[in-house]
DRENMARKE-314263 format. One record per atom (N, C-alpha, C, CB): atom name; x, y, z. Coordinates in Angstrom, 2 decimals, always signed. Glycine has a CB too. Example, Ala and Ser with C-alpha at 12.3 -4.5 7.8 and 13.67 -1.06 7.14 Angstrom:
// DRENMARKE-314263
a N&xx +13.19&yy -5.69&zz +7.80
a CA&xx +12.30&yy -4.50&zz +7.80
a C&xx +13.20&yy -3.30&zz +7.80
a CB&xx +11.31&yy -4.47&zz +9.05
a N&xx +12.85&yy -2.25&zz +7.08
a CA&xx +13.67&yy -1.06&zz +7.14
a C&xx +12.90&yy +0.03&zz +7.87
a CB&xx +14.08&yy -0.60&zz +5.72
***
This chain:
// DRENMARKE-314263
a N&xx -71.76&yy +69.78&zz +51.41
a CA&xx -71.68&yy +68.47&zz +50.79
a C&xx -72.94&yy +67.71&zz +51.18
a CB&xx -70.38&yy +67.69&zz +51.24
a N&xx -73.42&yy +66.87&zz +50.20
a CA&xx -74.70&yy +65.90&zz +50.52
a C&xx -74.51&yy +65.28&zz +51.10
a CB&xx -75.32&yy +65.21&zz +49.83
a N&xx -75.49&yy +64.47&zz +52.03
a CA&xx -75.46&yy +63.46&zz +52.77
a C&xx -75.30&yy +62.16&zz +51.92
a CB&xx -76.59&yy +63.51&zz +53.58
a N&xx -75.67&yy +61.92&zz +50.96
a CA&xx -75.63&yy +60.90&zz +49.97
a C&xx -73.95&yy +61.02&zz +49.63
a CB&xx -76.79&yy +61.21&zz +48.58
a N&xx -73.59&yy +62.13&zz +49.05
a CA&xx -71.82&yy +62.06&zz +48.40
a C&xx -71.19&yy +61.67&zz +49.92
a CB&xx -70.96&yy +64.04&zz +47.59
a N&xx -71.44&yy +62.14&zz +51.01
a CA&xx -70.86&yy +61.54&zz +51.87
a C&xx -70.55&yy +60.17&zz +52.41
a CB&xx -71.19&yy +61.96&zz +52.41
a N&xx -72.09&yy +59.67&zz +51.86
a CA&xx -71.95&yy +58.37&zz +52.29
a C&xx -71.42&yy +57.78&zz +51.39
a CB&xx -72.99&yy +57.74&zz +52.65
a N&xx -71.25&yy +57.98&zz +49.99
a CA&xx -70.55&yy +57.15&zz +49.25
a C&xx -68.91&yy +57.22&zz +49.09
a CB&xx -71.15&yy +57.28&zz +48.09
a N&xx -68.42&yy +58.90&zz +49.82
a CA&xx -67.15&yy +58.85&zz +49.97
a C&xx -66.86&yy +57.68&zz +51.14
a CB&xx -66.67&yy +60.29&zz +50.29
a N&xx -67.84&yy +57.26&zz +51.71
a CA&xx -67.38&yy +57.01&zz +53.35
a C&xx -67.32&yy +55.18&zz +53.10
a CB&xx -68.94&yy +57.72&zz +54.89
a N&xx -68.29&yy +54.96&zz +51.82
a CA&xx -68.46&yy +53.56&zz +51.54
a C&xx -66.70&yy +53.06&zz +50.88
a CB&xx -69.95&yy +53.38&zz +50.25
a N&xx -66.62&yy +54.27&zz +49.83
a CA&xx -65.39&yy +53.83&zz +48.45
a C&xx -63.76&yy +54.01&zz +49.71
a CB&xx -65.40&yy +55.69&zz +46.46
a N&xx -64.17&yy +54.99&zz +50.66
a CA&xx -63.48&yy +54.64&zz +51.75
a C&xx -63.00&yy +53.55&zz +52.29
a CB&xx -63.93&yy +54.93&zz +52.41
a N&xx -64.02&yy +52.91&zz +52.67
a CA&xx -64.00&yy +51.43&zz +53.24
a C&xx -63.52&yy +50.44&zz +52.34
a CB&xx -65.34&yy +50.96&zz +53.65
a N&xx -64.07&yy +50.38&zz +51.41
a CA&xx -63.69&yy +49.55&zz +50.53
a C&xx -62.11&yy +49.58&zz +49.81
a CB&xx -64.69&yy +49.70&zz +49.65
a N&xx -61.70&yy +50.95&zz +49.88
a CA&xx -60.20&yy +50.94&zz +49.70
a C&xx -59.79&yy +50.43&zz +51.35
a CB&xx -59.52&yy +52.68&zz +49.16
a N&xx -60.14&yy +50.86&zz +52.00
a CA&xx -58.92&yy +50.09&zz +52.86
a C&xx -58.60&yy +48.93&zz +52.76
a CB&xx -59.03&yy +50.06&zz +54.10
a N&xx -60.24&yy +48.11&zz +52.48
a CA&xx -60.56&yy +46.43&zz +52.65
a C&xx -59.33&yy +46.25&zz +51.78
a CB&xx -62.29&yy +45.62&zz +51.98
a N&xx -59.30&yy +46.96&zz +50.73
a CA&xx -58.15&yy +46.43&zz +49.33
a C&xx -57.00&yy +46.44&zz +49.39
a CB&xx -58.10&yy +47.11&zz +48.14
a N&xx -56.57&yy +47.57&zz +50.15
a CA&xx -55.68&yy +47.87&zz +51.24
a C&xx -54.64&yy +46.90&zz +51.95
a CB&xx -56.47&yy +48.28&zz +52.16
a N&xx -55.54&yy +46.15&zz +52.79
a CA&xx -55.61&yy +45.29&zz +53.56
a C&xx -55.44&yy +44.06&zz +53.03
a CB&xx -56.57&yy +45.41&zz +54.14
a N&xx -56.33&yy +42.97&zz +52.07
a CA&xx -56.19&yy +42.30&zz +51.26
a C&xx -54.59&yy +42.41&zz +50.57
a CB&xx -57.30&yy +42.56&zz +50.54
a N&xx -54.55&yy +43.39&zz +49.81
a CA&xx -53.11&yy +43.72&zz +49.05
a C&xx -51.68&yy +43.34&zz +50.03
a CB&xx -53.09&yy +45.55&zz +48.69
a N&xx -52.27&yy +44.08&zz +51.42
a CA&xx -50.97&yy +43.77&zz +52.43
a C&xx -50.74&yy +42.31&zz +53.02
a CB&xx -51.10&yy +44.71&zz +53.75
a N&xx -52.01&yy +41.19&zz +52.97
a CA&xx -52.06&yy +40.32&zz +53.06
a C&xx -51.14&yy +39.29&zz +52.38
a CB&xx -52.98&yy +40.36&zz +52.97
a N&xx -51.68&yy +39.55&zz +51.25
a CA&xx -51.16&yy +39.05&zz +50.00
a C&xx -49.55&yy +38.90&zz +49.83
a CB&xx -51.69&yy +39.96&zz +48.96
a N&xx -49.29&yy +40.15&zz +50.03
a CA&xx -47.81&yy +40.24&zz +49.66
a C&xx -47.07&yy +39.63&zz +51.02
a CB&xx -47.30&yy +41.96&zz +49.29
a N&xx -47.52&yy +39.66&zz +52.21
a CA&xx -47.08&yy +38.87&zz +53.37
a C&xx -46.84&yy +37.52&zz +53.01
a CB&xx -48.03&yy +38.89&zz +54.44
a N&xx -48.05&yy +37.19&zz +52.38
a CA&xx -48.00&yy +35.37&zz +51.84
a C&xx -46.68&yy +34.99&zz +51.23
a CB&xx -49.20&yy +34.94&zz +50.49
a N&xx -46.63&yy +36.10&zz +50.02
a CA&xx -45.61&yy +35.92&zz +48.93
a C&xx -44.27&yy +36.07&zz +49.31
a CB&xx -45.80&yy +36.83&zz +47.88
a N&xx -44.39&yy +36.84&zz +50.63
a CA&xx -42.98&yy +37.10&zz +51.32
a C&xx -42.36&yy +35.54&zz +51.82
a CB&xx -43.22&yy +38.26&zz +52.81
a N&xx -43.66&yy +35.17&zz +52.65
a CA&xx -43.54&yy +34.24&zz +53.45
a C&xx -42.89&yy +32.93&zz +52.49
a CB&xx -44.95&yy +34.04&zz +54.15
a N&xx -43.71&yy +33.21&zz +51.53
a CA&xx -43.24&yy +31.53&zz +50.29
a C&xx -42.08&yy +31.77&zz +50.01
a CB&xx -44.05&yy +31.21&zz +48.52
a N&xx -41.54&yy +32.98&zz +49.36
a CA&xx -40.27&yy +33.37&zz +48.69
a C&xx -39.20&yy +32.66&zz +49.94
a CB&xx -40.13&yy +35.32&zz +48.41
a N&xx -39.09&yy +33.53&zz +51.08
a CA&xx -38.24&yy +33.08&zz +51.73
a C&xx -38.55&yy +31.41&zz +52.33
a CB&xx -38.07&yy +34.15&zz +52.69
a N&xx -39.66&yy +30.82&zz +52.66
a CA&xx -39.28&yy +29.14&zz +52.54
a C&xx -38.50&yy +28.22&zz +50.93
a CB&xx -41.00&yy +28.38&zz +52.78
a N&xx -39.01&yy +29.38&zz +49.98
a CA&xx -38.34&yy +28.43&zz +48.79
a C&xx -36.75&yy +29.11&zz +48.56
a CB&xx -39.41&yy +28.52&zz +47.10
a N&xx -36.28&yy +30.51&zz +48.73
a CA&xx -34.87&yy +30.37&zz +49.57
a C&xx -34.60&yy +29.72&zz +49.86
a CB&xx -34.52&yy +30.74&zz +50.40
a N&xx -34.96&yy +29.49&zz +51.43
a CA&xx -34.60&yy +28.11&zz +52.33
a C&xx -34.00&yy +26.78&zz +51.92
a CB&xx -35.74&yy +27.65&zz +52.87
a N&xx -35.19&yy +26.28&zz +51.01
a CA&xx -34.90&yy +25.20&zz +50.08
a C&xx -34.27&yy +25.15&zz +49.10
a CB&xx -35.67&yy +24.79&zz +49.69
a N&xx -33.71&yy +26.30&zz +48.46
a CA&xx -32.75&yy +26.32&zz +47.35
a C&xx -31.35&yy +26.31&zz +47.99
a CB&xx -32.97&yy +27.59&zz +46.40
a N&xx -31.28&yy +27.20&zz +49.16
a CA&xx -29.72&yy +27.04&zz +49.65
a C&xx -29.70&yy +25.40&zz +49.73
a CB&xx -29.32&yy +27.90&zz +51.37
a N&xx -30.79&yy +24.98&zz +50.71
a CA&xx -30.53&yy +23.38&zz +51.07
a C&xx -30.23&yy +22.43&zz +49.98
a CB&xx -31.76&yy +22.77&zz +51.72
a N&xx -30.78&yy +22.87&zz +48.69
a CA&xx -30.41&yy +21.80&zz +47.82
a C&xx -29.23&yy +22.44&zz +47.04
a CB&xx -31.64&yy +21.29&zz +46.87
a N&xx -28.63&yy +23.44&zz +46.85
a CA&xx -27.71&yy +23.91&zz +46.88
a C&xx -26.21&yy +23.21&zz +47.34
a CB&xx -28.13&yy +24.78&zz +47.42
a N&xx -26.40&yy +23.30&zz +48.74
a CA&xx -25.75&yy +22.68&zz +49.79
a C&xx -25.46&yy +21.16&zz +49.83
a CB&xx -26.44&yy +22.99&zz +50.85
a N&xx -26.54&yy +20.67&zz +49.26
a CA&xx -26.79&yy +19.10&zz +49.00
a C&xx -25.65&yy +18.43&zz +47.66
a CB&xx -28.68&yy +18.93&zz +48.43
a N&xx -25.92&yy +19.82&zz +46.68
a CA&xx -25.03&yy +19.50&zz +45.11
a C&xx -23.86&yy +19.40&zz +45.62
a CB&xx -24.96&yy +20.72&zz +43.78
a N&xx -23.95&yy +20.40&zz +46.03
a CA&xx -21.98&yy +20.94&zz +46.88
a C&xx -21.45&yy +19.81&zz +47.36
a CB&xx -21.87&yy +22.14&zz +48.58
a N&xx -21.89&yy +19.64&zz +48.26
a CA&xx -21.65&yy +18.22&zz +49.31
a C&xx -21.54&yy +16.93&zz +48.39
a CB&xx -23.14&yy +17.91&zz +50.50
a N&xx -22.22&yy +16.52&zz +47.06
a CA&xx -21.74&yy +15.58&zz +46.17
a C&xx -21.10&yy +15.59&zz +45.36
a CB&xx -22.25&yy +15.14&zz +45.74
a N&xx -20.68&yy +16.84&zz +44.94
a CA&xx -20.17&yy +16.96&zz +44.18
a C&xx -18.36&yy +16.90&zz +44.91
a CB&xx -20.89&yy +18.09&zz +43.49
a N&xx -18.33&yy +17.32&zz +46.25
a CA&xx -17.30&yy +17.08&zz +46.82
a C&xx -16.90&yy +15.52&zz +46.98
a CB&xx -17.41&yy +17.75&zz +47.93
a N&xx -17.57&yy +15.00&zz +47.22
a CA&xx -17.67&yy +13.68&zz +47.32
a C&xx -17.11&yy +12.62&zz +45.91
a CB&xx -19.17&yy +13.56&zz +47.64
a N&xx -17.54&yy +13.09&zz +44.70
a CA&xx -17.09&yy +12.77&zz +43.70
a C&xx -15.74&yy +12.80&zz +43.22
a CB&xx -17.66&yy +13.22&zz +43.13
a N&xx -14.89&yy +11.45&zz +42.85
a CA&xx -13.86&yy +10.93&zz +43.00
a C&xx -13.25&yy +12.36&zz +41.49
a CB&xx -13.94&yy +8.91&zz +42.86
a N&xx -12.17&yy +12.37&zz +41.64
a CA&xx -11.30&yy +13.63&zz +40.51
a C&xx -11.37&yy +13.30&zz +39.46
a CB&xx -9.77&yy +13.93&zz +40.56
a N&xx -12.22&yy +13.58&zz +38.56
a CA&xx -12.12&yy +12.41&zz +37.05
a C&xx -10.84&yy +13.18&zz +35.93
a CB&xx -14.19&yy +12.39&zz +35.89
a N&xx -10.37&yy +14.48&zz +36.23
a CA&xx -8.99&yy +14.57&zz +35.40
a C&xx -8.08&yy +13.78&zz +36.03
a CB&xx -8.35&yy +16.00&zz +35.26
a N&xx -8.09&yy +13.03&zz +37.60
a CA&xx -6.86&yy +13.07&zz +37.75
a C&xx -7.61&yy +10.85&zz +36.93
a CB&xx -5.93&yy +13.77&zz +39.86
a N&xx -7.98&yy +10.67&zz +36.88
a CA&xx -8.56&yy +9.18&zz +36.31
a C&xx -8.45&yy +9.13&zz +34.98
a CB&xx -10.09&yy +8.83&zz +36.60
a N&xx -7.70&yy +7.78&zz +34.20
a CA&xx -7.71&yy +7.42&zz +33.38
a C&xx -8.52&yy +6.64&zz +32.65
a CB&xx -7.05&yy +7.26&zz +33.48
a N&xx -9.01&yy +7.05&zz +31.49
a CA&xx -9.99&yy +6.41&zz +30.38
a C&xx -9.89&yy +4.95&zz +30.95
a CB&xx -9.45&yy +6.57&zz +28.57
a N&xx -10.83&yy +4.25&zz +30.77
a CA&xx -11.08&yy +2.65&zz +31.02
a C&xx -10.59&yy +2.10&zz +29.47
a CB&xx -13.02&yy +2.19&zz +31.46
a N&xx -10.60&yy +2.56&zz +28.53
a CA&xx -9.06&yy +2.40&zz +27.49
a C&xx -7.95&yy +2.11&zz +27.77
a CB&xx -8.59&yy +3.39&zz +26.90
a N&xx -7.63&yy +2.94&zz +28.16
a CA&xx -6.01&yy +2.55&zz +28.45
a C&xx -5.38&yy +1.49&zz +29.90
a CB&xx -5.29&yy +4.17&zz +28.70
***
């Protein structure tokens, strides 16, 4: 093998890992966001729940008609 094909296996080498690397980055981020906006969906979730409990029975309430 040439010294030249070598060095360019040894460059496209490097450069996949860099991408590699980058790529694993990346998806860490996306991990990281997903589960804070989880977070925040149970919480507002939790928030509906909680008012909606709170809200007086409107079958058992009669029309302001009658």
């Amino acid at each position: 093998m040439s010294e030249q094909r070598l060095t360019d296996l040894e460059i496209r080498l490097a450069e996949q890992d860099q991408t590699l690397q980058d790529l694993s980055d990346m998806v860490n981020r996306q991990w990281q966001e997903i589960e804070l906006l989880k977070r925040k969906l149970t919480q507002a979730n939790d928030r509906i729940v909680t008012l909606e409990e709170a809200l007086p029975d409107a079958a058992a309430e009669k029309p302001p008609h009658y």
